[in-house]
N, C-alpha and C positions, 0 to 999 in steps of 0.2 A: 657325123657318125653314120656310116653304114651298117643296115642289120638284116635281118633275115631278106632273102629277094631282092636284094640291093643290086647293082648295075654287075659292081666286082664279083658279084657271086653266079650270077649269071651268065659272067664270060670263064670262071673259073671254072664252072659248069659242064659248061661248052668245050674246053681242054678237055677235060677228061673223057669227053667221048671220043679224042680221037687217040688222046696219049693218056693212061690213067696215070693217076700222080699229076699228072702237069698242072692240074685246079689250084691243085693244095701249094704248088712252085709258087706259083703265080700268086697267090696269099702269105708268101711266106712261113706257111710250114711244111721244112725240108725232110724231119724224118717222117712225116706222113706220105711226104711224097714216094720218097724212098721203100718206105712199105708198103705203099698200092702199087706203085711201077713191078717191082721186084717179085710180088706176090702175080701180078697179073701176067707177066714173061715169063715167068718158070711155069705158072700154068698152062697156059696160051701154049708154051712149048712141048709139053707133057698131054696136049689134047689126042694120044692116041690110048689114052689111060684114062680117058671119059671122065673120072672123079675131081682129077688136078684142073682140067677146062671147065669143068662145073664151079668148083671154089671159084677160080680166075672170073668164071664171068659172074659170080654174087660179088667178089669183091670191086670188079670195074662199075657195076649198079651201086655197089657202096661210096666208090668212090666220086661218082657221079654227085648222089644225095649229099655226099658229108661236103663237100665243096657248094652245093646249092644252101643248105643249110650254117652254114660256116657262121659265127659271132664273135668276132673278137671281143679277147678279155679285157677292159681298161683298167 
């Protein structure tokens, strides 16, 4: 049983600082993934509108924690 700071959450972790979503891939949850990747490139790509690369980078920090944090449900 893996749980909080487990090895996989750590590497899951680790993905998302270079690809956000990619944590949550990598654990097998695909719509989370889909919703930080997607939320983080439309803002990332809107960074001349200062507010959408703000969201983008609170959600890539989110995404980072919710993948470090992760517990599967049995």
């Amino acid at each position: 049983m893996s749980g909080q700071g487990s090895g996989g959450n750590v590497i899951a972790a680790l993905c998302n600082i270079f690809i956000p979503g990619l944590g949550q891939l990598v654990q097998g949850r695909i719509l989370s993934a889909l919703l930080f990747f997607v939320l983080c490139v439309v803002g990332y790509a809107l960074w001349w509108l200062i507010i959408p690369a703000i969201i983008a980078a609170i959600a890539h920090l989110w995404s980072i924690i919710d993948a470090a944090k992760f517990r599967a449900r049995l």
